[in-house]
LORO-441583 format. One record per residue: residue number from 1; chain; x, y, z of N, C-alpha, C in turn. Coordinates in steps of 0.001 Angstrom, whole numbers, plus 500000, padded with zeros to 6 digits. Each point is the difference from the previous one (the first is absolute). Example, Ala and Ser with C-alpha at 12.3 -4.5 7.8 and 13.67 -1.06 7.14 Angstrom:
# LORO-441583
- 1,A,513190,494310,507800,499110,501190,500000,500900,501200,500000
- 2,A,499650,501050,499280,500820,501190,500060,499230,501090,500730
This chain:
# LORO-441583
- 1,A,459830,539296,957067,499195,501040,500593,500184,501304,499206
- 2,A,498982,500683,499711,499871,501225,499186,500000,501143,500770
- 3,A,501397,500772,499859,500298,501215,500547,499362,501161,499679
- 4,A,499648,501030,501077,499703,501541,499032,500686,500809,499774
- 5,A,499895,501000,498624,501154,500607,499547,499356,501286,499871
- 6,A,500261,501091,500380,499961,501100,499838,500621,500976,498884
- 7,A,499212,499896,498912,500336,500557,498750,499684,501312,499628
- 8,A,500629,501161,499792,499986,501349,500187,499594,500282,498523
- 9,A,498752,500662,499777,499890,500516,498882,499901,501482,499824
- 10,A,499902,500365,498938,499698,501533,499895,498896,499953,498653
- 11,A,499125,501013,499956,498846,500162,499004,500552,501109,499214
- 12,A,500105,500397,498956,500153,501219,499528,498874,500430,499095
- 13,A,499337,500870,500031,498873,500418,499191,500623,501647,499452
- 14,A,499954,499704,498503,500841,501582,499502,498604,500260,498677
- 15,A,500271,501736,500221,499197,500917,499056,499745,500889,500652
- 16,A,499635,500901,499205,499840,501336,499969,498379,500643,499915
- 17,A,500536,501037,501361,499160,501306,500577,499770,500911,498860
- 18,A,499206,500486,499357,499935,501738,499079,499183,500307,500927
- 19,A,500518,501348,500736,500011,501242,500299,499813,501409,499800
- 20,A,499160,500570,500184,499985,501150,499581,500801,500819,501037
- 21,A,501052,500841,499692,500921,500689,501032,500890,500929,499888
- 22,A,500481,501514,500332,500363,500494,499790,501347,499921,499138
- 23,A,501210,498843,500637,500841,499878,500003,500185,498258,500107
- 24,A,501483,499730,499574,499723,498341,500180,500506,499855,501392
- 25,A,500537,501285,501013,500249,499645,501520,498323,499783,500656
- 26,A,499192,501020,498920,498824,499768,500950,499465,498741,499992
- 27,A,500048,499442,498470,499345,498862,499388,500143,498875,501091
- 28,A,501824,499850,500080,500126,498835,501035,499612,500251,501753
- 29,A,499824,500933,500069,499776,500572,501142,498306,498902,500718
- 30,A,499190,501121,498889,498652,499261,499944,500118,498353,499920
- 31,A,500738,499606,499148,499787,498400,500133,500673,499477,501563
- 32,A,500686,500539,500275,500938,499280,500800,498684,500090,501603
- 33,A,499485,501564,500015,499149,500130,500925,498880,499468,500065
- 34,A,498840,499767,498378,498947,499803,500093,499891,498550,499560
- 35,A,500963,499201,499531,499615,498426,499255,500670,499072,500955
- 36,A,499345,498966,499491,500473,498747,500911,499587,499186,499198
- 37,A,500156,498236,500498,499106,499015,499870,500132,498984,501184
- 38,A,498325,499588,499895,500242,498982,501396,499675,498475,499154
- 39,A,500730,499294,500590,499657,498566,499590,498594,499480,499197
- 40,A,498957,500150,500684,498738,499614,500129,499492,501160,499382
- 41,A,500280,501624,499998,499279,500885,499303,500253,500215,499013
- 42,A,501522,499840,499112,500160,500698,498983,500416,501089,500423
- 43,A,500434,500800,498732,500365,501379,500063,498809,501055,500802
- 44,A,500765,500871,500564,498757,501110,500609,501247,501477,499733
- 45,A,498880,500652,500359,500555,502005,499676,498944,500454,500435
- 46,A,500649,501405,500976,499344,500590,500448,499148,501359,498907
- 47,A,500974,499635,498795,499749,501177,499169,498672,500271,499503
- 48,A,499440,500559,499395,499446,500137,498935,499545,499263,498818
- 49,A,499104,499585,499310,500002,499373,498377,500895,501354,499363
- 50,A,499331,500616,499819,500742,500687,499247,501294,500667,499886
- 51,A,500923,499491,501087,500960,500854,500378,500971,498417,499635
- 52,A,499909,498894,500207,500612,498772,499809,499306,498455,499064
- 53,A,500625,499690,499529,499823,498795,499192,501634,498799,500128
- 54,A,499322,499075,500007,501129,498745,500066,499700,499049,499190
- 55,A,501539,499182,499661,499593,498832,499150,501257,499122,501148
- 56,A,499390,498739,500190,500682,499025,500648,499818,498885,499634
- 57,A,500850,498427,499727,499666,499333,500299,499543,499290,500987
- 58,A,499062,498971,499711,499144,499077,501457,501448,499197,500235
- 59,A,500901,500213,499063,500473,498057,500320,501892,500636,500148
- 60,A,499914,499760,501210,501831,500454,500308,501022,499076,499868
- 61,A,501029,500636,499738,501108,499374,500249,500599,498998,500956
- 62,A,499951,499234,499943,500525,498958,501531,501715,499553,499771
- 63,A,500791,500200,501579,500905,499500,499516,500236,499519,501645
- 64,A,500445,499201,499950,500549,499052,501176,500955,500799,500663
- 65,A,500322,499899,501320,501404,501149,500804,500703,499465,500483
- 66,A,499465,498662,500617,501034,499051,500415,499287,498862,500854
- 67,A,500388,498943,500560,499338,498843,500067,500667,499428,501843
- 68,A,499662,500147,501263,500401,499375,500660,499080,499540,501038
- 69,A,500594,498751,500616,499435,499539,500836,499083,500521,501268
């Protein structure tokens, strides 16, 4: 009989925000307030074109967390 296993993953998707910003407290400030990403949408910002640009990969990191019953 075939058990189910509850396997914990994590996604990591890394790259970088440019910002236009006073300071680099402001820089992270703005990202931390205005960016996100949702599963199904992709990246979003409340910002501006002209105030932000990003480069990301589509394809993340996967790593397993642990494996139990």
């Amino acid at each position: 009989m075939e058990k189910v296993y509850k396997v914990k993953t994590r996604f990591v998707f890394e790259g970088v925000f440019e910002v236009k910003a006073s300071s680099r407290v402001e820089a992270r400030q703005m990202v931390q307030d205005n960016c996100g990403m949702v599963l199904h949408s992709g990246i979003q910002t409340t910002l501006e074109d002209d105030v932000i640009d990003w480069n990301f990969s589509c394809h993340p990191d996967k790593k397993i967390v642990s494996v139990v019953k």
